[in-house]
C-alpha positions as CSV (number, residue, x, y, z in Angstrom):
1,X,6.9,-10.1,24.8
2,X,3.3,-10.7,24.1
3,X,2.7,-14.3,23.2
4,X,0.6,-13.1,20.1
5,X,3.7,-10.9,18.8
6,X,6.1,-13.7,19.0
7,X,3.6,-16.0,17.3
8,X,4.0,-13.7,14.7
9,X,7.6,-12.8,14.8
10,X,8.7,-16.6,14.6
11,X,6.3,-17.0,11.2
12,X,7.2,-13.9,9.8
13,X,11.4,-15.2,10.3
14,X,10.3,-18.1,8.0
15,X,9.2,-16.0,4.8
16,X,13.1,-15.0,3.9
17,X,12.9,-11.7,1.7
18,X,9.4,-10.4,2.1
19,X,7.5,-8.0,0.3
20,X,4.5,-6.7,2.0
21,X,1.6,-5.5,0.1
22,X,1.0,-2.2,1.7
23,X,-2.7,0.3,1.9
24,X,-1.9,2.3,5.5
25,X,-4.9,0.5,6.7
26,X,-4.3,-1.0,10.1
27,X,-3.5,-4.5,9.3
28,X,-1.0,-3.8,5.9
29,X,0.4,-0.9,8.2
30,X,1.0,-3.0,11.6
31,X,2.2,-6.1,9.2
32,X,4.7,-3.9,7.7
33,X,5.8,-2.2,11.0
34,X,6.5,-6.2,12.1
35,X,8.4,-7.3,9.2
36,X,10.3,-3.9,9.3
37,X,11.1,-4.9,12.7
38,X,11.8,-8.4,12.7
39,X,13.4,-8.5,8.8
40,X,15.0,-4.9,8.6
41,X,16.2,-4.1,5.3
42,X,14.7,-7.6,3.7
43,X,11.7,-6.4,3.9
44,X,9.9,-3.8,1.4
45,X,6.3,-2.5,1.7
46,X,4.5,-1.8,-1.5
47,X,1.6,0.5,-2.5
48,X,-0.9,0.5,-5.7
49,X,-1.6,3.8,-6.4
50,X,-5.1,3.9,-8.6
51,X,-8.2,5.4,-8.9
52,X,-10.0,3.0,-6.2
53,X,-7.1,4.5,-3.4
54,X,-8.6,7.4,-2.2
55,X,-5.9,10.5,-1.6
56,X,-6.0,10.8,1.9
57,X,-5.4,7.1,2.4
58,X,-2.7,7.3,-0.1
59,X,-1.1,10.1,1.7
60,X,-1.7,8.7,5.6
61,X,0.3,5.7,3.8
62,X,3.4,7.3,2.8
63,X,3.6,9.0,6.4
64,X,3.0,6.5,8.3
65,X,5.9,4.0,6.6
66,X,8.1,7.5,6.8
67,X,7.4,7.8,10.4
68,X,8.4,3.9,11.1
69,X,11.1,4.1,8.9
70,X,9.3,1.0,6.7
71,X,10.9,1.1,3.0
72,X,8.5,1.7,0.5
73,X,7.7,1.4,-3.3
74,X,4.8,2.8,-4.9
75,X,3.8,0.5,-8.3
76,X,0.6,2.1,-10.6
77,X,-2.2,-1.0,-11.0
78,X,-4.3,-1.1,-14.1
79,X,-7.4,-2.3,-12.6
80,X,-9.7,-0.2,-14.5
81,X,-8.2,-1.2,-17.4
82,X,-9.6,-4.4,-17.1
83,X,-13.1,-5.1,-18.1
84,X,-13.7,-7.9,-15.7
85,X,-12.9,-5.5,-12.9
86,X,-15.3,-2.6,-13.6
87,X,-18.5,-4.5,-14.6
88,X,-18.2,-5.0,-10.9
89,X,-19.8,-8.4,-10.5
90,X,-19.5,-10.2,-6.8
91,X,-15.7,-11.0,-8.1
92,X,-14.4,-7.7,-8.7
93,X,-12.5,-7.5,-5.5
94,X,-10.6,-10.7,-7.1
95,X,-9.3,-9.2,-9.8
96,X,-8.2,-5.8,-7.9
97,X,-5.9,-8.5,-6.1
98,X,-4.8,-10.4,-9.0
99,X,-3.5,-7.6,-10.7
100,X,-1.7,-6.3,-7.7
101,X,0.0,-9.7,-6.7
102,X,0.8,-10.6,-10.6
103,X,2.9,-6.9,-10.5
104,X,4.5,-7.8,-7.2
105,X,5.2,-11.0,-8.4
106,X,7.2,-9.4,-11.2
107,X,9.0,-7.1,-8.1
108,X,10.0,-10.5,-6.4
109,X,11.4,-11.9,-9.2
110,X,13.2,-8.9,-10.3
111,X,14.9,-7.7,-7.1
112,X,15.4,-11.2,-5.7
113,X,13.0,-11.5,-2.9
114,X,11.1,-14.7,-2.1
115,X,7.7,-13.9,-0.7
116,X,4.8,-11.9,-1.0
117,X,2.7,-11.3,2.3
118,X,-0.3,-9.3,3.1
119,X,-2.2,-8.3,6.1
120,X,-5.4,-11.0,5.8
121,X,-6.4,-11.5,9.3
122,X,-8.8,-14.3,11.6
123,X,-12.0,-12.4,11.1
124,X,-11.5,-12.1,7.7
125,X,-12.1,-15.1,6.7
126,X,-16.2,-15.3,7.9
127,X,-16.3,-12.3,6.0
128,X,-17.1,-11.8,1.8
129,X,-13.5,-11.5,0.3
130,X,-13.3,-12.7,-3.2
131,X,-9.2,-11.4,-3.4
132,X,-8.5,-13.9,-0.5
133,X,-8.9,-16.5,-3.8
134,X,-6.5,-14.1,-5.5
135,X,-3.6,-14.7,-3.4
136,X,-4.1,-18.2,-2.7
137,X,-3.9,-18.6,-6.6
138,X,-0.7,-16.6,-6.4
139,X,1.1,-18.2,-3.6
140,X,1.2,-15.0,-1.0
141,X,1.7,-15.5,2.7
142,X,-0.9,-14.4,5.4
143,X,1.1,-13.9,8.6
144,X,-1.4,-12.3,10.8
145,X,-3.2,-15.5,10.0
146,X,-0.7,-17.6,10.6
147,X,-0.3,-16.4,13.8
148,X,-4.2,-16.5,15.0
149,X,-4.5,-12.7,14.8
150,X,-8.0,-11.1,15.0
151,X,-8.8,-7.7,13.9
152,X,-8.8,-6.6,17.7
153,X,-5.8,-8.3,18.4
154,X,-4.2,-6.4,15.9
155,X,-5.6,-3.2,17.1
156,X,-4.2,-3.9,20.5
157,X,-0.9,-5.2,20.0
158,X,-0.5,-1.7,17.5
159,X,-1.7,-0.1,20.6
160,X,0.8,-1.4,22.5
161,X,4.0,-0.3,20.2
162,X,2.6,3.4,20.1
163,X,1.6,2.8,16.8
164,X,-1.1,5.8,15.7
165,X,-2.6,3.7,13.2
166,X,-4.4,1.1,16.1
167,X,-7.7,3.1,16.0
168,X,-7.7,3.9,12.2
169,X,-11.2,2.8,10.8
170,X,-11.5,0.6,8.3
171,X,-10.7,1.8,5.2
172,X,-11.7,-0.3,2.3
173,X,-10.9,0.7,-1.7
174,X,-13.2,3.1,-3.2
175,X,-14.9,0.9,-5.5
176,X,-16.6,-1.4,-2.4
177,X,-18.7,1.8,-2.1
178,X,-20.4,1.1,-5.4
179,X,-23.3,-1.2,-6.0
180,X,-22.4,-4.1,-7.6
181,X,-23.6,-4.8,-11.3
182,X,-23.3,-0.9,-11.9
183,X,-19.7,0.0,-13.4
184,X,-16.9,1.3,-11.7
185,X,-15.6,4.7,-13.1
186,X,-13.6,7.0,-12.3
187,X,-16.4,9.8,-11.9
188,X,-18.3,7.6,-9.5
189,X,-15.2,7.1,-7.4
190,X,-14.3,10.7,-7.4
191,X,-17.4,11.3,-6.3
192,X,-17.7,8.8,-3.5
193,X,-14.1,10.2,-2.5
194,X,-15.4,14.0,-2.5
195,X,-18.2,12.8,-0.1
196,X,-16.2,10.9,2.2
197,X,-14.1,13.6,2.5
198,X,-16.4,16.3,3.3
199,X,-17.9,14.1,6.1
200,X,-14.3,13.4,7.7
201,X,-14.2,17.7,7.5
202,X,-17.4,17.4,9.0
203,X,-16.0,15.6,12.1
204,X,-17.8,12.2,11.6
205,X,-14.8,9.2,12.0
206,X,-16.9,5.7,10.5
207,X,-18.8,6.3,7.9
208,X,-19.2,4.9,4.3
209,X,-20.7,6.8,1.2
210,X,-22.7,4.3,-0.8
211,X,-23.4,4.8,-4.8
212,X,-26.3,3.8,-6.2
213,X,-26.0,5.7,-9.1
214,X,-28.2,9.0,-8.7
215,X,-29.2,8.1,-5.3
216,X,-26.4,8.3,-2.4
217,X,-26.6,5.6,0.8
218,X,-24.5,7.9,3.5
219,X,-24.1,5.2,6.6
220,X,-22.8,6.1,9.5
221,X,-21.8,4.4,12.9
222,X,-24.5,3.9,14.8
223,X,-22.6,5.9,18.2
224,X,-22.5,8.7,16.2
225,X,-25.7,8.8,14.2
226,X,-27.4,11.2,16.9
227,X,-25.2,13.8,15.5
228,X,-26.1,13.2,11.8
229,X,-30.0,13.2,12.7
230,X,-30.9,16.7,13.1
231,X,-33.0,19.1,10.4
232,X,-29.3,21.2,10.4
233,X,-27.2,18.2,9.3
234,X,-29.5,16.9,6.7
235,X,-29.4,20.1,5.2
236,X,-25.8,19.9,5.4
237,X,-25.4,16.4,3.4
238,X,-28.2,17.6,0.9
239,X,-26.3,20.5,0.3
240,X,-22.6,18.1,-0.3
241,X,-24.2,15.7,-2.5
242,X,-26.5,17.3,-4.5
243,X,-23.4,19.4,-5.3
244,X,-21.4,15.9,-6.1
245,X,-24.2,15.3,-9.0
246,X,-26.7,13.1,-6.8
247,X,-29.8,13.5,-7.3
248,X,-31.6,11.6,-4.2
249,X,-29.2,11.7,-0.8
250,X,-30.0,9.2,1.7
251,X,-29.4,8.6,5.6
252,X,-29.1,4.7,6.0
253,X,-30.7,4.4,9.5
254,X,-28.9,0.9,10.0
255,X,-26.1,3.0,10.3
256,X,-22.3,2.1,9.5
257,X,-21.5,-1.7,8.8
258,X,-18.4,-3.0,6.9
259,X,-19.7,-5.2,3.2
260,X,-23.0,-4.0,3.6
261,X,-23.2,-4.0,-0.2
262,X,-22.7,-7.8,0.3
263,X,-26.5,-8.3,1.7
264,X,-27.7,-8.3,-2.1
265,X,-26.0,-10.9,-3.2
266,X,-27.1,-14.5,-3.4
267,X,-26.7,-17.7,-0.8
268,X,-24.8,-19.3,-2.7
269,X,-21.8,-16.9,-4.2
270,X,-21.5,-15.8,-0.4
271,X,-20.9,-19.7,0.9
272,X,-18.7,-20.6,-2.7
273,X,-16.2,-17.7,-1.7
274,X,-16.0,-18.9,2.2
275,X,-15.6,-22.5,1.3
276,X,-13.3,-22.0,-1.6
């Protein structure tokens, strides 16, 4: 066995009754494959369904656990029901987490189980993640950190078990796509949703659909930005957002990079989250 899947299989042994919080991306989906694995039926995967989860994520999800035989539970969040969350200031991604670990935590303690784990990885943690405060707070296990996994190692040991999921982009909630200071709604993530879904259609595989109110960022990885630059295809995108109620659509020529919405905000929240 690979030394970096027994790392994990010996920590995740430790954790008793897990549940795993669950989004089909490919960390939550190859953690959950794991414990499946290694914990069999003391092991549940949950998904929150909201707003902020776009459908085809949402539906990916439920076949992928199918597929691997992972037993699920879907639970509704209230997110947007919380002011603090859709002012969407630099710590809304902390209270996206804090309501989804304070309803798992009422899970655990109603079905018996003893931990709550999620798919936090190495890399994640030079990167701007205000929800990794969340589940510290709440006591929830990080196993792929545990074991020393990186995002790539991830991706290769998924590889590895035939798991479709190991090339999956990254896939973060719908509301990362909107500026911060300017309120999440549910129009503005519908829209975000209808745009990212018309450029999957479109054939493009990384890309992010940034809203800045009336004006659109499309970004796109920078391998496949050839494709996007042409008189044809900027018709094309003109033509999908102006439809979506944008009034400006715009190519970003940096091209696709994950948290680029995190560039605008100040020195010193960036280095309070890392150190906290």
């Amino acid at each position: 066995m690979d030394p970096r899947q027994a790392a994990l299989d010996i920590y995740l042994r430790t954790l008793g009754r897990t549940l795993v919080a669950y989004s089909g991306g490919v960390d939550s989906a190859f953690l959950a494959w794991a414990a499946r694995r290694v914990l069999g039926e003391k092991m549940l995967a949950v998904i929150a369904d909201s707003p902020s989860l776009a459908r085809s994520q949402f539906r990916d999800a439920l076949a992928f656990a199918q597929e691997q035989d992972i037993a699920l539970e879907v639970i509704q969040t209230a997110e947007m029901e919380r002011p603090e969350y859709v002012r969407n200031d630099s710590q809304r991604c902390f209270f996206c987490k804090d309501e989804l670990f304070r309803l798992m935590e009422q899970v655990r303690a109603a079905r018996g189980f003893d931990t709550i784990a999620y798919g936090i990885n190495r890399d994640d943690q030079s990167d701007y993640r205000p929800g990794q405060q969340a589940a510290r707070q709440h006591g929830v296990a990080a196993p792929l950190l545990e074991a020393g996994l990186s995002k790539q190692d991830i991706r290769e040991l998924a590889r590895a078990a035939g798991l479709r999921i190991w090339d999956k982009p990254a896939s973060a909630c719908l509301s990362s796509r909107i500026e911060y200071a300017r309120p999440v709604t549910r129009q503005a993530l519908a829209a975000v949703e209808s745009g990212e879904d018309a450029l999957r259609q479109l054939g493009f595989h990384q890309f992010r659909v940034r809203h800045h109110g009336q004006i659109v960022r499309i970004e796109i990885a920078p391998e496949e930005l050839p494709r996007a630059l042409t008189p044809e295809m900027a018709a094309e995108f003109t033509r999908i957002f102006k439809a979506l109620g944008y009034a400006y659509v715009t190519l970003d020529l940096e091209g696709f990079r994950s948290g680029s919405m995190n560039a605008l905000l100040p020195a010193d929240v960036l280095a309070r989250n890392r150190s906290s």
